[in-house]
Every structure is written in structure tokens, then in C-alpha cells.
C-alpha angles and dihedrals in degrees: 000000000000124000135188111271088242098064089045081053091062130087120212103252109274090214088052097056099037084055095044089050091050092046082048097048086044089049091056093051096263113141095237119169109209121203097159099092116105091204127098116254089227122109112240104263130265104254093053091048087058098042084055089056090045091061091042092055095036084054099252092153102106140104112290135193109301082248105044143279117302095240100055087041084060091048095059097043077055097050097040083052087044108045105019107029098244132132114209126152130234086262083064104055133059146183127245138182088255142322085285099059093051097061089043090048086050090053097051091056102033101054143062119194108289092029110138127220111190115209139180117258122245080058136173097273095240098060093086091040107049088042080059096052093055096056088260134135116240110212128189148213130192137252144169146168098268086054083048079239097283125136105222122222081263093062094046093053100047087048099050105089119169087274089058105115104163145003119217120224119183109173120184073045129214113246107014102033095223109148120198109239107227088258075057093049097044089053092059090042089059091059099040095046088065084063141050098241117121125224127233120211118211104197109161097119099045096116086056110080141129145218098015089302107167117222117221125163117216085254083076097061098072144341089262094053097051089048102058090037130099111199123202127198133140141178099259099100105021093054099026089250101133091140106044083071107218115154132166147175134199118203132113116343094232092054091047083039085061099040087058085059112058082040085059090061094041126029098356108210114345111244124317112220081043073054086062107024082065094052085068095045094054103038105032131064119347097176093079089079108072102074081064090052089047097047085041083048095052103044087049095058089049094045108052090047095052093049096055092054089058110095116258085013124125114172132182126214109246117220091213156002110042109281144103128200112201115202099226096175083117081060096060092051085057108115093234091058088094089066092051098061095040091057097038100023114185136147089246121065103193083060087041076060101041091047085052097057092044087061108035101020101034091226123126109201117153119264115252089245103073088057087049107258120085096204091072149064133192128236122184117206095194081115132090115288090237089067088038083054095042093032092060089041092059083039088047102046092039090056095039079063093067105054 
């Protein structure tokens, strides 16, 4: 079988099949704690599920605009006035089959083959591959807890080359949950506004943030910001929607003209009574959130704390989503980590660990490297805080084996 050179260039996603093996090993009656899905353990509140019902009753279950309905067009240009203090029109906005197509979409009508995206490293695991898959060149920098993962005007500027198209900015970030502060976010737009690269705003996690943090995207710092930069948000993690699969994205209305485009050749419009059921979402009450901030909140704190008392473990505390990344290279200076990778050998440390803790700890959290650094790992806490408790016990005493 032959297949295009691009395919052959992608990985499968590391969080996907750690979830899939923990839901297998559960299946077969195996106690697996999974902490590798990137969706809240809420159920979608009550007001969106009957929005949906009502669509499905008043017949909304037709084909739409390839972009989305107009009223839930309208609805975004209000939210993005209401929450982040920027105008757009409906021509400016449009509707994707989740966070994750849109930034597909934006790499299929940005590059040409040899274009480069830089993007901070640790990085969502999908950035490099869907740039691949779009002919394009992924290129990192660097990051690490120390930097509060976090990429300086310095690093900008010595990665941007005449290829450079785009840089990629996620805050709240998966996986590390480190947010730029708007000081942050002035500093990168000096650099960017001496070139001709766009930014592109990762904004999913927004609503998820800690200790009075305050949220702001790099389209806030100026009118010419605002104005080169896409931005990209949904309602799968703010209002625990991740399956209803409603994605969008806001920027300049030639750039959303043309990703309507290349979606109208591919998925036409996502579903309609999703279409509807995120109206709601977005315009209705917004109060039924905060008990979800105060149980991620709490389970942060726990967890954090309970991983840097675990031997070879350092853990930031994330300002915001609902990940840590705890830095294990102490782990691998443990003198039972020889044992480890004789046993689960493997090129890459931070899987030789992973595969470790699904044995002996029954915990299935995503090795560092997927995200791109190998001293890490991620753990999401958008799970109970029983199987947080229980879940940091098995990592405790199967580490505690190794010292």
C-alpha cells in the first residue's frame, strides 16, 4: 500500500491512546485510573442539553451555512465584545467542528509547502502534526518551568526566518497550564509587529483560570494586533461540551472567507442542533460555571502539593486549564530507574515512565514527549478527587519503589 508522504510524517495523539488503553484495560475489569483525557468531568449543563431537544423538536436538523448558523455567529461577535473587549462582525467569525478543526482548517489555507509555524514547546500535541499535514515546517522553542513556560521577546525574534508564517500562542496552555499575563503579551507583539507573521490565539481554556489571574489574548494589546491575529476558542472545555463538537474562530474576514472554503469541501457546516445547543451556551447563563472552577481549584491545589512530595518529582502550579506537568527528571536519577528501562525500554524516558505506572501504579497519565519534552509528563485533574487521592497514592508508592 502506498501512502502520501504527509500521513507517513504524523504520529497517532499520545492523549487519545492513552485514553483508549485505560478505557481497554477498564473494560477488561482492570482498576485503571485514567488522568490522560483533556475534557471536564462535568456533565454539560442543563439549559444547553435542552436547547439541544428543542432544536431537535422545532426541526433544526438540517443542513446550515458552511460557517454556522447566524444566530450563533451573532452570539460569538457578543461574547468576544462581552468577555474580551473586542468588536468583530458576523464576516469575521466563523463556526468549526471543534477547537481542533479550526486550527486544522487555519493550517490548510495559511501554508504552502515549506511555510514554518513556530510554536512553543511543550506544545498540544496536534500543532506540529496538523502543520505537517499541511505541507508546513513546525518549529520550536523551547520552554520550561523554570521559564514558567513561557517563550521571551528574544526567543520570538531569533526563531522568525522569511518562511516564518505564523506563531502559535495557547494560554491557558495544554499541557502545562501557564497563561501570559497582557505585560507578557505587549512584549511578543513588539517583536511580531516588525514582521509580517500572524498570531494565532489559542484560547480554549480562557474561562479556566486561578488565583484572580486575569485572561487577556495578544488581539487585546493594540488595533494592529487585533487585527493580524485569529483567534480560536469553543465551548468544549468552558461549558464541559467537548462532544458536541463546536468550535470557532474570529480574525480577518478574508482568512475565515477562505476557511469556509476548504470546510466546504470537507465537513460542510458542523452539526446543526450542536449549532444550537451552543447558542445557549454562549449566550445564556454563565453563572452555572463556577461550581466547576471551584472543584478544578481545589484539586490543583491538592494535586501539586501531593506531587512535590513524591521523590524525583518538581511541579509548578499552573495558572490555568486543568493540567499539571510535573518535571520527573529527578525520577530518572533514582537508582531504580535502571530497572525501569530494562523492563519498558523504550527511546524516549519520560514513555519508559508512563509504561511503568500503567503496570505497577495502575495510572495512566501521557508521557512528557508528545507534548515535546521528555522530563515531563501530563496529568489532567478533570477527574473526581477520589481517583486524584487514590491516583497520587499508586504514583507515590511506585515511585517510592525506586529510591
Amino acid at each position: 500500500m502506498i501512502f502520501s508522504e504527509r500521513i507517513l510524517k504524523v504520529k497517532p495523539s499520545p492523549t487519545l491512546a492513552v485514553t483508549a488503553m485505560a478505557a481497554q484495560l477498564k473494560a477488561k475489569g482492570i482498576d485503571v485510573i485514567g488522568f490522560g483525557a483533556g475534557e471536564p468531568d462535568f456533565d454539560t449543563p442543563e439549559h444547553i442539553k435542552d436547547a439541544a431537544i428543542s432544536a431537535i423538536k422545532s426541526g433544526k436538523t438540517k443542513y446550515t451555512p458552511v460557517g454556522g448558523v447566524p444566530e450563533l455567529k451573532k452570539a460569538i461577535t457578543m461574547k468576544f465584545k462581552r468577555d474580551n473587549s473586542l468588536e468583530y462582525s458576523p464576516d469575521e467569525v466563523t463556526v468549526n467542528c471543534g477547537g481542533k478543526h479550526s486550527f486544522y482548517n487555519l493550517m490548510q489555507i495559511m501554508l504552502n509547502d515549506g511555510d514554518e509555524v513556530i510554536i512553543p514547546a511543550p506544545y498540544w500535541v496536534s500543532y506540529p502534526d496538523m502543520a505537517l499535514l499541511a505541507g508546513g515546517v513546525p518549529v520550536f522553542i523551547n520552554t520550561d518551568d523554570a521559564s514558567g513556560f513561557k517563550i521571551t521577546p528574544e526567543q520570538l525574534k531569533n526563531a522568525i526566518t522569511p518562511r516564518t508564517r505564523a506563531v502559535v500562542i495557547n494560554s491557558p496552555s495544554n499541557p502545562t497550564g501557564s497563561a501570559y499575563t497582557l505585560d507578557e503579551l505587549k512584549a511578543l507583539a513588539e517583536v511580531i509587529e516588525k514582521t509580517g507573521i500572524i498570531p494565532i490565539s489559542d484560547d480554549i481554556y480562557e474561562t479556566i483560570i486561578y488565583d484572580g489571574f486575569k485572561f487577556f489574548n495578544i488581539a487585546n494589546v493594540s488595533d494592529e494586533m487585533k487585527r493580524r491575529t485569529i483567534v480560536l476558542n469553543g465551548v468544549s472545555k468552558t461549558y464541559a461540551m467537548t462532544g458536541w463538537r463546536i468550535g470557532y474562530m474570529a480574525g480577518n474576514a478574508e482568512i475565515i472567507k477562505k476557511i469556509e472554503t476548504v470546510q466546504g469541501q470537507s465537513t460542510s457546516n458542523p452539526a446543526t442542533i450542536s449549532q444550537y445547543a451552543a447558542i445557549e451556551a454562549i449566550s445564556g447563563d454563565q453563572t452555572v460555571l463556577a461550581h466547576m472552577l471551584i472543584a478544578f481549584d481545589r484539586r490543583r491545589n491538592f494535586i501539586v502539593k501531593e506531587l512535590n512530595s513524591i521523590p524525583g518529582f518538581s511541579c509548578r502550579m499552573p495558572e490555568g486549564a486543568f493540567y499539571v506537568f510535573p518535571n520527573v527528571d529527578g525520577v530518572y536519577k533514582l537508582p531504580g530507574w535502571k530497572k525501569v528501562i530494562e523492563k519498558y525500554p523504550d527511546k524516549y524516558k519520560s514513555s519508559s515512565l508512563c509504561a511503568y505506572l500503567m503496570e505497577e501504579a495502575r495510572t495512566a497519565v501521557v508521557p512528557g514527549i508528545g507534548f515535546g519534552d521528555d522530563n515531563y509528563f501530563r496529568i489532567s485533574f478533570a477527574t473526581s478527587d477520589e481517583n486524584i487521592k487514590e491516583g497520587m497514592n499508586r504514583i507515590r508508592a511506585a515511585v517510592e519503589k525506586l529510591v
